[in-house]
C-alpha positions as CSV (number, residue, x, y, z in Angstrom):
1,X,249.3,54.1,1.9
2,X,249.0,54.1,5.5
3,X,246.8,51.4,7.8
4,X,244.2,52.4,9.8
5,X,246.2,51.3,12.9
6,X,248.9,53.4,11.8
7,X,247.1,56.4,11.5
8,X,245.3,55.6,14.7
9,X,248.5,55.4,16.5
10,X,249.7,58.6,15.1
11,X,246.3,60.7,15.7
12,X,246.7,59.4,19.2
13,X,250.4,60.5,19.7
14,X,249.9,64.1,18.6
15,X,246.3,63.9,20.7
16,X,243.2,66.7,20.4
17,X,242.9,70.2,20.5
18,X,242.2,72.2,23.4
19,X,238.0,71.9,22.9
20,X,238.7,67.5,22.5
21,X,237.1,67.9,19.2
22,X,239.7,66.8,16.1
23,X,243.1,66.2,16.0
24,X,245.6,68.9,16.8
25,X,246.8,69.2,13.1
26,X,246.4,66.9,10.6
27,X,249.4,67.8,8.4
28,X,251.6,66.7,12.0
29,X,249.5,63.2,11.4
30,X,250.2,62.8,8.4
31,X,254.2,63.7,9.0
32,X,253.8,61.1,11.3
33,X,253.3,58.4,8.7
34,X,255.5,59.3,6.7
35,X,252.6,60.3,4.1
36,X,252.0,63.5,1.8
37,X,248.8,64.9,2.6
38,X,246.0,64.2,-0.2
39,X,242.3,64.4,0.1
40,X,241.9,60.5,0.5
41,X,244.5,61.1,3.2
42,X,242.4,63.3,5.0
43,X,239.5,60.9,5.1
44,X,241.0,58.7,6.3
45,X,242.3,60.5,9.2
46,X,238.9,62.1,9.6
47,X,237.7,58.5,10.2
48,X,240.6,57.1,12.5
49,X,239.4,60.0,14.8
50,X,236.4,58.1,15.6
51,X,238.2,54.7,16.2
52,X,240.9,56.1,17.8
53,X,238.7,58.1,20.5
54,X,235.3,56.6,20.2
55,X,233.8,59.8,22.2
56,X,234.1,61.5,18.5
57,X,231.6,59.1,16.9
58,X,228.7,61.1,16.0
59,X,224.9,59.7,15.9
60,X,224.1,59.3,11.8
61,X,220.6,61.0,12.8
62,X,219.5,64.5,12.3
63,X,220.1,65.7,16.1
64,X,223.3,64.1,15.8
65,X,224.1,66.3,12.5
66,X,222.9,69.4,14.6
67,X,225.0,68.5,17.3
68,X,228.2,68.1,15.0
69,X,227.9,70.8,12.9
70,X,226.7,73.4,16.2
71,X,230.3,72.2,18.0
72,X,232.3,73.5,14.3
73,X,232.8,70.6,13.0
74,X,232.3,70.8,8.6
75,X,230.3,68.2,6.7
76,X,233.2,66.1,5.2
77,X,234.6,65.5,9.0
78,X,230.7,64.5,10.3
79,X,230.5,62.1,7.1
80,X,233.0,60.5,8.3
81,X,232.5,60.1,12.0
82,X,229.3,59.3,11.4
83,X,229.0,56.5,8.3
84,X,227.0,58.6,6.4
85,X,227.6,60.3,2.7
86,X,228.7,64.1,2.7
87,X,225.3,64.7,0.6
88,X,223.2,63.1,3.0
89,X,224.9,65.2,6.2
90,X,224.0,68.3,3.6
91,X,220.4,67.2,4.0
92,X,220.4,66.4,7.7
93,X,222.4,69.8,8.1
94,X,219.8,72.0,5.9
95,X,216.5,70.1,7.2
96,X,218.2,71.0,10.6
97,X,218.7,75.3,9.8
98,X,222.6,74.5,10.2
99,X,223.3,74.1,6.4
100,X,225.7,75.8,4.2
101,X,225.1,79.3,5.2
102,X,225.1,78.7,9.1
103,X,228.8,80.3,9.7
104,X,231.2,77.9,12.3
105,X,234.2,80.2,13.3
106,X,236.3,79.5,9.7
107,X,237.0,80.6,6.3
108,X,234.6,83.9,4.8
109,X,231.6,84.9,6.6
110,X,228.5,84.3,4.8
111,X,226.8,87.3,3.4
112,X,229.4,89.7,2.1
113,X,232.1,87.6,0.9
114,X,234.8,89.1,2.0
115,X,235.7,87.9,5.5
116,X,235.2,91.2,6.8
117,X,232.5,92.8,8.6
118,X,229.3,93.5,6.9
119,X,228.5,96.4,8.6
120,X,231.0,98.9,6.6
121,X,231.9,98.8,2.9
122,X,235.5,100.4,2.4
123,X,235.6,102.4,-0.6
124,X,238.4,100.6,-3.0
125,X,242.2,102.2,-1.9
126,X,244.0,104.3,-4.6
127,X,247.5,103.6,-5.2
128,X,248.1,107.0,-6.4
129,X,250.3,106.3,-8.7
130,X,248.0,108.3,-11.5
131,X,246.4,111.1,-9.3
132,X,244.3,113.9,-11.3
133,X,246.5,114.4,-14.1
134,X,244.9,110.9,-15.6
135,X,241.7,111.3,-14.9
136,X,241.8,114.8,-16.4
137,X,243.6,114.3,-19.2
138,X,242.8,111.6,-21.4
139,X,245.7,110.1,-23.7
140,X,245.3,109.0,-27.1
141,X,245.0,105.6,-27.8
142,X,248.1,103.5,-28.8
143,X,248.7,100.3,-30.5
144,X,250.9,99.2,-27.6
145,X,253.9,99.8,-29.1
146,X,255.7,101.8,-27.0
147,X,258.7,104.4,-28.8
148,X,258.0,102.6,-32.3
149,X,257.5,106.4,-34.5
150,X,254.9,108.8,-34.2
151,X,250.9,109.0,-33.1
152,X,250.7,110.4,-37.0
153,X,252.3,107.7,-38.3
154,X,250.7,105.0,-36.7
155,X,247.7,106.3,-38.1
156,X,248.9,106.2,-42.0
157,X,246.8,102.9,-43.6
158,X,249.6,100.0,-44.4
159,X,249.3,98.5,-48.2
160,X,250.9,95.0,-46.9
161,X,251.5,93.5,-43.8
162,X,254.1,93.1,-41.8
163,X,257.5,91.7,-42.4
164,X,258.1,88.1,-42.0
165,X,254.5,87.0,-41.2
166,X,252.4,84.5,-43.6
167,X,250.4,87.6,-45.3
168,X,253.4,89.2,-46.6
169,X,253.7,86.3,-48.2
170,X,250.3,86.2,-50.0
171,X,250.0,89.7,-51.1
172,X,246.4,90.6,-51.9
């Protein structure tokens, strides 16, 4: 595992994004280090960002949580920056009306879970691969054995089991 003043160096040699909120890209830190990204990698990378520009620290207070969350930043990256547990930036964050549900720029948008626009529903595409003729016609029902005799003869009751399982060999 990596020291703090290793990943401090690295966050510093690949440098902020274009807003001079969080690292560039944290897989390129963690190339850096020589490490395989891993959750408790990411933390602490998430916290080297506050030592290794202090303008990134963020006030452990409610306003501070606002603030954070407001400029995009998610709750695991404030927890860190801040000292605080990712429950109690939750709390801060909810108490503040910039919870869970308040949407910052990434992954689905809240409300219809899709990503897309909530304004439109798109009807399901057909592949067409079954057109009319399926709905129209139903088929009758197989056992899922496909070419094995006849729908008549599937249909005949069987006095044993099959071949070569244990009930064949406990007639009844």
């Amino acid at each position: 595992m990596a020291s703090q003043k290793e990943i401090v160096a690295a966050i510093k040699k690949v440098g902020l994004d274009s807003k001079g909120m969080v690292s560039k890209s944290v897989p390129k830190v963690a190339e850096e280090i020589g490490e395989d990204l891993s959750g408790s990698l990411i933390t602490q990378i998430y916290e080297a960002e506050a030592v290794a520009f202090p303008e990134l620290v963020v006030k452990g207070t409610q306003a501070g949580v606002k603030q954070a969350r407001e400029d995009g930043l998610r709750f695991e990256r404030i927890a860190a920056r801040s000292g605080l547990t990712v429950g109690e930036v939750r709390d801060f964050a909810e108490k503040a009306g910039v919870g869970a549900d308040f949407y910052i720029g990434r992954g689905r948008q809240p409300g219809n879970g899709s990503g897309a626009s909530a304004t439109k529903a798109k009807k399901p595409a057909s592949s067409g691969r079954r057109g009319r003729a399926a709905k129209e016609e139903p088929k009758a029902a197989t056992s899922g054995r496909r070419g094995r005799g006849s729908a008549a003869k599937a249909e005949e009751p069987k006095t044993r089991g099959r071949r070569g399982t244990r009930a064949a060999a406990n007639p009844s």
